[in-house]
C-alpha positions in Angstrom: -166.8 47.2 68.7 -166.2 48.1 72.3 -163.4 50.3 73.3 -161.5 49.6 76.6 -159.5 51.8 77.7 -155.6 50.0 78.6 -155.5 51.0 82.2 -159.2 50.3 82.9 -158.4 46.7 81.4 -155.2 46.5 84.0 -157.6 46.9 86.8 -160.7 44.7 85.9 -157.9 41.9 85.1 -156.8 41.5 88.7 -160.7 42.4 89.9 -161.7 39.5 87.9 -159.0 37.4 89.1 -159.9 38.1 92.7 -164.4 37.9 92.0 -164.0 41.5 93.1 -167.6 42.7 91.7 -167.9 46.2 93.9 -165.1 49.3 93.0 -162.0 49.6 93.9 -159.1 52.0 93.6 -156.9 50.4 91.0 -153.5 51.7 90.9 -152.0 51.1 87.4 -148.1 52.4 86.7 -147.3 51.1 83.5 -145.7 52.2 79.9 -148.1 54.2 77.9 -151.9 53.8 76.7 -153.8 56.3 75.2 -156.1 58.2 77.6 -159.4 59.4 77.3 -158.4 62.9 77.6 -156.1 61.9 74.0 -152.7 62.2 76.6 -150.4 59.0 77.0 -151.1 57.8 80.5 -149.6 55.2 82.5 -149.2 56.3 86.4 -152.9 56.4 87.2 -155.2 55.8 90.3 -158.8 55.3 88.9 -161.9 54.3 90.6 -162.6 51.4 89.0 -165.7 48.6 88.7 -166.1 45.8 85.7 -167.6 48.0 83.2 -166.3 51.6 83.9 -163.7 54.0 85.7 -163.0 57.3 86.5 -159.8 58.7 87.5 -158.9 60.5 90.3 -155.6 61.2 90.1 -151.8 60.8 88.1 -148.3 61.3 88.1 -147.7 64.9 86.8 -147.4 64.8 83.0 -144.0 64.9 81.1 -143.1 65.0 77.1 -142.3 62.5 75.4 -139.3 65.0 73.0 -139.9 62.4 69.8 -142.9 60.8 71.0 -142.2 57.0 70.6 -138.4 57.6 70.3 -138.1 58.5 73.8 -139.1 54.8 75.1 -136.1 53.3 73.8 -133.8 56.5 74.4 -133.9 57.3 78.0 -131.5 60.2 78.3 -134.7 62.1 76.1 -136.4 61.3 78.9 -133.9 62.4 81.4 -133.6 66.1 79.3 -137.3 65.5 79.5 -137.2 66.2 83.2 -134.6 68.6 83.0 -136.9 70.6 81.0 -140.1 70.2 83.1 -138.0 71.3 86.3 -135.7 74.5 84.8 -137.4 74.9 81.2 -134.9 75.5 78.6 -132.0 76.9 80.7 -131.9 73.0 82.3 -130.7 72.2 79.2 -127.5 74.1 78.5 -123.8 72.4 78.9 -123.2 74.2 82.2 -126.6 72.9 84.0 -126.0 69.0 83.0 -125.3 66.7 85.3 -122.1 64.9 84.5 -124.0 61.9 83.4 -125.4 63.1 80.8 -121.9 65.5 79.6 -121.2 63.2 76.8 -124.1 64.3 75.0 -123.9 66.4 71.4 -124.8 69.7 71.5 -127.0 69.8 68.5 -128.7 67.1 69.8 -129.0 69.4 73.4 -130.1 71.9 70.8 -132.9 70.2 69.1 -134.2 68.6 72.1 -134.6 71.6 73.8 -136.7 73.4 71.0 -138.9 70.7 70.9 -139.6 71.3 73.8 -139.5 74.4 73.9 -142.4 74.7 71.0 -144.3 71.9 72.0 -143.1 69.8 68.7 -143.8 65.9 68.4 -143.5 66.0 72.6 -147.0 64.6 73.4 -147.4 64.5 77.4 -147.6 61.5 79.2 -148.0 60.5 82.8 -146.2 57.1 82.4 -144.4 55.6 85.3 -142.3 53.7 83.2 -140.8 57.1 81.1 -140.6 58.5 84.9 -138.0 55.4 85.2 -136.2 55.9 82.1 -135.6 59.6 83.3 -134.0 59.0 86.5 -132.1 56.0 85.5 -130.9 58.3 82.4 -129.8 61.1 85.4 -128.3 58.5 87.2 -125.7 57.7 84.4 -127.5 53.7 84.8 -128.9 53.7 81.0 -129.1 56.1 78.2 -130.2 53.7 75.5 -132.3 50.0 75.6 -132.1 47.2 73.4 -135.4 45.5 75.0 -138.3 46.9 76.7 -137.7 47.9 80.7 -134.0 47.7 80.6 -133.5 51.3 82.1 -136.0 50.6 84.7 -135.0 47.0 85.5 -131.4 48.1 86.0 -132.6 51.1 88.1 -134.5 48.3 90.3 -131.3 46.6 90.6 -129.1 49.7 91.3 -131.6 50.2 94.8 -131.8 46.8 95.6 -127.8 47.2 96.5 -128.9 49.8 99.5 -132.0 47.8 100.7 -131.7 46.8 104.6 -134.0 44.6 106.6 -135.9 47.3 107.7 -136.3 49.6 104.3 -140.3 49.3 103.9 -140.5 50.7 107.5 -138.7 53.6 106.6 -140.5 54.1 103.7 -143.1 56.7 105.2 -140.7 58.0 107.7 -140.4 61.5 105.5 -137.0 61.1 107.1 -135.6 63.2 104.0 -138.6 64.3 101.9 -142.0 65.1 103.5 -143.7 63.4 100.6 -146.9 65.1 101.5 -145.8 67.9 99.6 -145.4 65.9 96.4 -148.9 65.2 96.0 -151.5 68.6 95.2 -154.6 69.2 93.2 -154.9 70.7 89.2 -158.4 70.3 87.1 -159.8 68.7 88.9 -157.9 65.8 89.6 -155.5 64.9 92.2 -151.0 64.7 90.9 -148.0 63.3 92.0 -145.7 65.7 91.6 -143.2 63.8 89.1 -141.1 67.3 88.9 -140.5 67.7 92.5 -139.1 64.4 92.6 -136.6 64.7 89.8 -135.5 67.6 91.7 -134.8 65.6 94.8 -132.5 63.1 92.5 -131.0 65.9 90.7 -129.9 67.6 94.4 -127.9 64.6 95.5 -126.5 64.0 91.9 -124.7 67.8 92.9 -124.0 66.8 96.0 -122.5 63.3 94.6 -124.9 61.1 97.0 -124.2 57.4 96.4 -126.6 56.5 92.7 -127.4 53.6 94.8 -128.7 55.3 97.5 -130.6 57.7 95.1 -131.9 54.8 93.3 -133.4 53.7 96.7 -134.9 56.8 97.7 -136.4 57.4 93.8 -138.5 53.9 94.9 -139.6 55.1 98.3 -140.7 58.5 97.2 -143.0 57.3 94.6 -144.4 54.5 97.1 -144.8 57.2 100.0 -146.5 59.5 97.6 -148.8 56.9 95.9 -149.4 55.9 99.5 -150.6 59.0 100.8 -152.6 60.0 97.7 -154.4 56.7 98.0 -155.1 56.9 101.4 -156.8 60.1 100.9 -158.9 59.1 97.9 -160.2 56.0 99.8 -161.2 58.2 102.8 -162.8 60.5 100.1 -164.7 57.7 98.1 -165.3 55.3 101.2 -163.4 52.3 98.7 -161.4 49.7 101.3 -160.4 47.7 98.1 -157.3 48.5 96.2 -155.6 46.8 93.2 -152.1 46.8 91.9 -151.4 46.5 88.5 -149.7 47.1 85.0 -146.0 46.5 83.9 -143.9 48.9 86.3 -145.3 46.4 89.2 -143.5 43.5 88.1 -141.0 45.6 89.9 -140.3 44.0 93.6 -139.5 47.1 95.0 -142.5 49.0 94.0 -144.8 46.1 94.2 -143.7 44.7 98.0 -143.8 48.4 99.3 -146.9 49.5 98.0 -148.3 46.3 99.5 -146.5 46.7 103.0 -148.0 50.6 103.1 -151.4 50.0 101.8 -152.0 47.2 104.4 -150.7 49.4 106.7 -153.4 51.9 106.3 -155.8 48.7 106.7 -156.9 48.5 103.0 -157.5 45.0 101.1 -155.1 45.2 98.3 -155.1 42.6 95.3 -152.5 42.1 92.7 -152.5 39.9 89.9 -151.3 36.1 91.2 -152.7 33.6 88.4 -152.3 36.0 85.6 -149.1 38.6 84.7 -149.0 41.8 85.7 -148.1 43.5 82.7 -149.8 43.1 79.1 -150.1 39.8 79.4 -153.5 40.3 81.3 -154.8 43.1 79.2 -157.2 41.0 77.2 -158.4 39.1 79.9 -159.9 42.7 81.1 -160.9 43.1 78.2 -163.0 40.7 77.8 -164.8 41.4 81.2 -165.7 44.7 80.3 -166.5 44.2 76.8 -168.8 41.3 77.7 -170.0 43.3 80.7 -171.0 46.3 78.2 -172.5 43.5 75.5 -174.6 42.3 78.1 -176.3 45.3 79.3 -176.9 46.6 75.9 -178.4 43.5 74.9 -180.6 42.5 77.6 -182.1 39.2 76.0 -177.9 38.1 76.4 -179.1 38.4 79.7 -180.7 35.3 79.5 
């Protein structure tokens, strides 16, 4: 038996693809997989090669209030943020935005406490719950009946306020200097998911066009994963970066983070032949379990 871990297996999918044999900086943002740490994980940058990875840095960790419930109920996601941003006082009647006013009070009330006490709300650094949350604020979804709806409609939402020149702008800070959203804890390197919530939540006040919001949700997360990648190849000396797992099948996400990361004059790969989402995962697999069969086993060598 050889475990792989899901967001390892993302990245050795489109190495493999691509013969890529030396490491590369594989940036997965995806639903959930366990981590090795025993966290859900699913925004990750990990230094990756065919057999092993390390990660360098994540989008900063929300709960998941009802673990598994809160991927098909994405205004638990949304009080999710709330919470991580203003703790318990973000979510009381008077604080919620009006998107979310139709909610019940008791179920205000037991959201908050398991939060509050840590209750069946494991962390996760998911990209995809990320999406749920700020499609939740932005009155686009509170519930799904299949698998990426929130984010898929959130995609479509900024798609309405896309010009001709909108991956141009996308590192202009014109707005947020999204420098700032990116900082350092144990060791590894965050994106800071609350920060950017709090940019969303502002112009929800200030009744800024969802569109508009939707738009600039997109470009923060590129700009940040940008810089932070940028960094960690000057740190590493990696010129080889690879885009993968199931928030990428996202056009927005996926064309920007192409446009920037060429920009800073990096080879990036994504997946072409095979899918970018789950669909791949046991191709990786297979890599690195062979990989790891061959080098224990050195007359398979052979």
């Amino acid at each position: 038996l050889y475990r792989v871990q899901h967001h390892h297996a993302h990245g050795v999918a489109v190495m493999a693809e691509h013969h890529l044999e030396e490491p590369v900086l594989a940036i997965i943002l995806d639903g959930t997989g366990l981590g090795d740490d025993g966290t859900s994980w699913g925004g990750e940058i990990l230094q990756t090669d065919l057999s092993s990875y390390k990660r360098l840095g994540h989008l900063d960790c929300l709960h998941l209030p009802g673990g598994d419930a809160a991927a098909v109920a994405p205004w638990r996601m949304a009080l999710s943020g709330l919470f991580s941003c203003y703790g318990p006082e973000g979510l009381t009647q008077t604080r919620l935005p009006t998107t979310l006013a139709h909610l019940d009070s008791a179920d205000l009330t037991v959201i908050s406490s398991m939060l509050t006490n840590g209750f069946n709300s494991p962390l996760t650094s998911s990209c995809g719950r990320l999406f749920d949350c700020i499609a939740a604020l932005l009155g686009v979804r509170q519930r799904i009946s299949y698998e990426g709806q929130a984010a898929m409609e959130l995609e479509a939402l900024a798609k309405m306020k896309q010009s001709s020149t909108w991956k141009d702008n996308i590192m202009g800070g014109e707005v947020v200097d999204t420098s700032s959203l990116v900082g350092q804890a144990n060791e590894l390197y965050q994106i800071r998911s609350q920060d950017i919530i709090k940019v969303v939540l502002d112009g929800i006040k200030r009744n800024d066009d969802p569109a508009g919001l939707a738009l600039q949700f997109h470009t923060m997360l590129i700009s940040s994963i940008t810089r932070l990648t940028e960094y960690l190849s000057h740190q590493t000396g990696i010129q080889q970066v690879v885009l993968a797992g199931g928030c990428m099948q996202n056009s927005i996400l996926l064309e920007g983070l192409l446009h920037t990361l060429k920009g800073l004059h990096l080879q990036v790969f994504t997946g072409n032949s095979l899918p970018l989402n789950d669909g791949a995962i046991s191709f990786g697999q297979t890599i690195i379990g062979g990989l790891r069969h061959v080098s224990r086993n050195s007359h398979e060598g052979n």
